[in-house]
N, C-alpha and C positions, 0 to 999 in steps of 0.2 A: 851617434846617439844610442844611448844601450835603451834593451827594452824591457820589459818585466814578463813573467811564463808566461802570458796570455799572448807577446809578439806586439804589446801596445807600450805607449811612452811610458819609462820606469817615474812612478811618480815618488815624493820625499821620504823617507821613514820615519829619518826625527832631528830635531836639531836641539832638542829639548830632553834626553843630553844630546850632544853633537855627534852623529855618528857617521861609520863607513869609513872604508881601508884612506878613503882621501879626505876625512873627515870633512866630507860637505852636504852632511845630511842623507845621503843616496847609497843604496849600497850599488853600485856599479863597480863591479868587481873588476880590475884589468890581468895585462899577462905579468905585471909587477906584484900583483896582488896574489903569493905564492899559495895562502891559506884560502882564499875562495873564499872574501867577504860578501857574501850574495845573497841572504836568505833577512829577510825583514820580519823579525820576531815581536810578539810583546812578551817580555819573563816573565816568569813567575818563582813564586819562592821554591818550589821543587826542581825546577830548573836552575837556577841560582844554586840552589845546595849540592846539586848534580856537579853543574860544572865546578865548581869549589874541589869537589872530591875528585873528578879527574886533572885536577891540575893549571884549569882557568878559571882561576879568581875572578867575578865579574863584580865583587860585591866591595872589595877592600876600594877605596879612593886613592887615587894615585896622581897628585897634583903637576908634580913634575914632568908627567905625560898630558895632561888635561884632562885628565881622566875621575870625572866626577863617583865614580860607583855607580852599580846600578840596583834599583828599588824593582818588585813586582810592581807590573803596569807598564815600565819604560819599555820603550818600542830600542829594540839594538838588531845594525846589522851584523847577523852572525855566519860564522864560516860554513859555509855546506856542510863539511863532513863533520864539524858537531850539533849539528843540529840534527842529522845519520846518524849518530852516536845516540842523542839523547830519543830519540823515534826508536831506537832498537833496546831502549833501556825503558821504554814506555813514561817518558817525562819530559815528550818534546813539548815546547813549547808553541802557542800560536803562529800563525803565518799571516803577515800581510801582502798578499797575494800581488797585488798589485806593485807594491815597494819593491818584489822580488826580484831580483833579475834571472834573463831567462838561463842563464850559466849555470844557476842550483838544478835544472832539470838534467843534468848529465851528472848528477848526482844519486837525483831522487824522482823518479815519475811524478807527475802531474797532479796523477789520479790521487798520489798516497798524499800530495800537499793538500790538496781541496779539504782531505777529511778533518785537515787541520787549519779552514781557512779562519781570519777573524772576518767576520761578514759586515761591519761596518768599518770598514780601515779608510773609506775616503774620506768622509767627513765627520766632524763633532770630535776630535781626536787634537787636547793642547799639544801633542809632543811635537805637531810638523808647522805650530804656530811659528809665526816670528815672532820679536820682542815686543810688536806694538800692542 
């Protein structure tokens, strides 16, 4: 069972859109998972334009992958080192702390996620709804 920075059970990030390297909602990153899908964000539009400009489109829909696009708000797991990338470019997006797994900490201290936590990420949040 993977666990999130805290050392506690990784809880969902979103399935609304579907995400994570095994697209089942969790960013539970493995040793197949070359890019370190580990870090449970919600975008935003500076983000989104960010990553656009170095190279990952998160925004164009790409059906053939299932790959819906992604809007500011949606919760996506994203790979440790661009989420390092966009922290060092001052347009990292939020953290759900909790979603995270603890893999992103041999990335990024702890301390520097906290400043980015989103503080209500357990509950009231449609994206880790199911369909009911």
């Amino acid at each position: 069972m993977h666990k999130n920075v805290y050392g506690e059970k990784l809880i969902p990030c979103s399935t609304k859109p579907m995400t994570g390297f095994y697209r089942n909602g969790c960013c539970d990153s493995g040793d197949d998972d070359t890019f370190v899908h580990s870090v449970c964000v919600i975008v935003t539009k500076e983000f989104l334009e960010f990553s656009k400009e170095v190279g990952n489109d998160l925004i164009t829909p790409h059906p053939e992958w299932s790959f819906p696009g992604l809007t500011p708000g949606d919760r996506w797991c994203l790979c440790a080192s661009r989420w390092v990338e966009a922290w060092k470019a001052g347009v990292a997006p939020l953290v759900v702390l909790e979603a995270t797994q603890e893999k992103t900490l041999d990335f990024v201290p702890l301390a520097e996620l906290v400043k980015f936590a989103f503080i209500n990420s357990i509950s009231g949040n449609e994206n880790i709804a199911s369909d009911n």
